[in-house]
N, C-alpha and C positions, 0 to 999 in steps of 0.2 A: 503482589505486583504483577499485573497483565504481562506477557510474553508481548514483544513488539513485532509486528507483521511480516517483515523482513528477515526473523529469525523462525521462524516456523518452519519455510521451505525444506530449511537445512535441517530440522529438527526430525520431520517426517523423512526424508530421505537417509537419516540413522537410522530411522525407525526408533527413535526416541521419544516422539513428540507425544504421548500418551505418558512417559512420565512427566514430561512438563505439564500434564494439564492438573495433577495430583493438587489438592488442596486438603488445609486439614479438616474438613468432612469425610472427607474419604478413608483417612487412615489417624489412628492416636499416636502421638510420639511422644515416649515416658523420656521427657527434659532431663531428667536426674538421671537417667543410666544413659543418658549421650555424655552428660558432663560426667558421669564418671568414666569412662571412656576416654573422653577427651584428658581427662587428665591423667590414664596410663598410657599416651600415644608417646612414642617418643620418634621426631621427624629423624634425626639422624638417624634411623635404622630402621623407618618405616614400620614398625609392630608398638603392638600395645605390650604393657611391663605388667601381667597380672601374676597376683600371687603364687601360681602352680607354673609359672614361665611364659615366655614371651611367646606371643601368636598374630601373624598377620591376615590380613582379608586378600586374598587374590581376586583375578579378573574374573578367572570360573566362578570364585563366590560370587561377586556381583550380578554378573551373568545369569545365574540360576535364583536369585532370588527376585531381579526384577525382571525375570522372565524373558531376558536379550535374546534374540536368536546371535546364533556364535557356528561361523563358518571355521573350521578347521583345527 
């Protein structure tokens, strides 16, 4: 689905807008380890339930994986 024009400005001034442009050419996404994933999330505590104990994703992981610049 196109990004609408009016949400770009805002995109680029997070400096996000370069992951909005991601499409699946660009990158593979293995469907079966999101759903399995998805189905050790649990929302009431924020973390996934995997068999060696529970682990969650923080904002530094995100940050560092899709390369966010992160002030402070």
């Amino acid at each position: 689905m196109p990004l609408h024009d009016r949400i770009i400005p805002y995109l680029e001034k997070a400096v996000l807008y370069h992951l909005a442009r991601l499409n699946a050419h660009w990158f593979w996404l293995d469907e079966p380890l999101v759903s399995a994933f998805i189905e050790r999330w649990r929302p009431e505590t924020h973390t996934f339930h995997m068999p060696f104990g529970e682990c969650t994703i923080t904002l530094q992981d995100v940050a560092y994986q899709l390369e966010l610049p992160v002030d402070g």
